[in-house]
N, C-alpha and C positions, 0 to 999 in steps of 0.2 A: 468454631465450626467452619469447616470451609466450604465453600461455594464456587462451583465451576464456572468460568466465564462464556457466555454466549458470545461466536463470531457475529461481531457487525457488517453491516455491506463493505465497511472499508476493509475488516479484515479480508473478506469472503473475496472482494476482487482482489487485492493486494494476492493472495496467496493463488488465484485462478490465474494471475496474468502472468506471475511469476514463475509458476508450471508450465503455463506456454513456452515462455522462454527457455525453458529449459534449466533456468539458473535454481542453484542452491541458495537455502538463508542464507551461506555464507557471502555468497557472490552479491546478492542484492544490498546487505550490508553493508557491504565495502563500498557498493557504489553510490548510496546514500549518507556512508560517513555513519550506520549508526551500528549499535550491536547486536551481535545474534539472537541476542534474549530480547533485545525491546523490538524488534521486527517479529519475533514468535509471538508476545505478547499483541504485537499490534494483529496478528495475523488470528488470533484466540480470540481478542478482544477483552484481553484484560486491561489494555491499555485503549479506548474505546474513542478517546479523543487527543487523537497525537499535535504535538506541536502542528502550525500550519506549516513551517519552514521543512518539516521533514515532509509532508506531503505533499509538498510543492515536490520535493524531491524525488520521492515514489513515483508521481505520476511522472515524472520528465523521464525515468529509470526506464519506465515502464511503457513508456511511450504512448500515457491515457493523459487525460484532462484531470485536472481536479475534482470537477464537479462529475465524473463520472465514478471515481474512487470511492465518492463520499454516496452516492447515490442520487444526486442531480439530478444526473441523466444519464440515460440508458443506451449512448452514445460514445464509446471508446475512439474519439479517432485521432490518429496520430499526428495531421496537418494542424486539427486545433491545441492538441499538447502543446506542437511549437511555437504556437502563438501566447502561450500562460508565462514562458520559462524566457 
């Protein structure tokens, strides 16, 4: 049987910051190094706990913190991003 995946906070901002941007899966992908399908997954939350390496990556992409990706903190800001990376 199959079973839908719930987005997690990481999908839910991953895929909210990424619309800001304006960028495509595909665009985000490339800049992270990963593929179409595991950034949609991660954005579904079929994939719910992604390597930390790629979300170091996301959030530097993205220009958030980590702990705000993951649900941390409720804190996006771009000067602490560049302090993680």
């Amino acid at each position: 049987m199959y079973t839908k995946s719930m987005p997690t906070v990481l999908g839910l901002r991953v895929a909210q910051l990424r619309e800001q941007h304006r960028w495509t899966q595909k665009h985000l992908a490339d800049i992270v190094g990963c593929s179409i399908n595991a950034l949609s997954m991660i954005e579904t939350g079929a994939i719910p706990t992604p390597r930390a390496d790629r979300v170091i990556r996301l959030a530097a992409a993205l220009g958030a913190t980590t702990d705000y990706l993951l649900g941390v903190s409720d804190e996006s800001d771009d000067q602490k991003a560049a302090t993680y990376v």
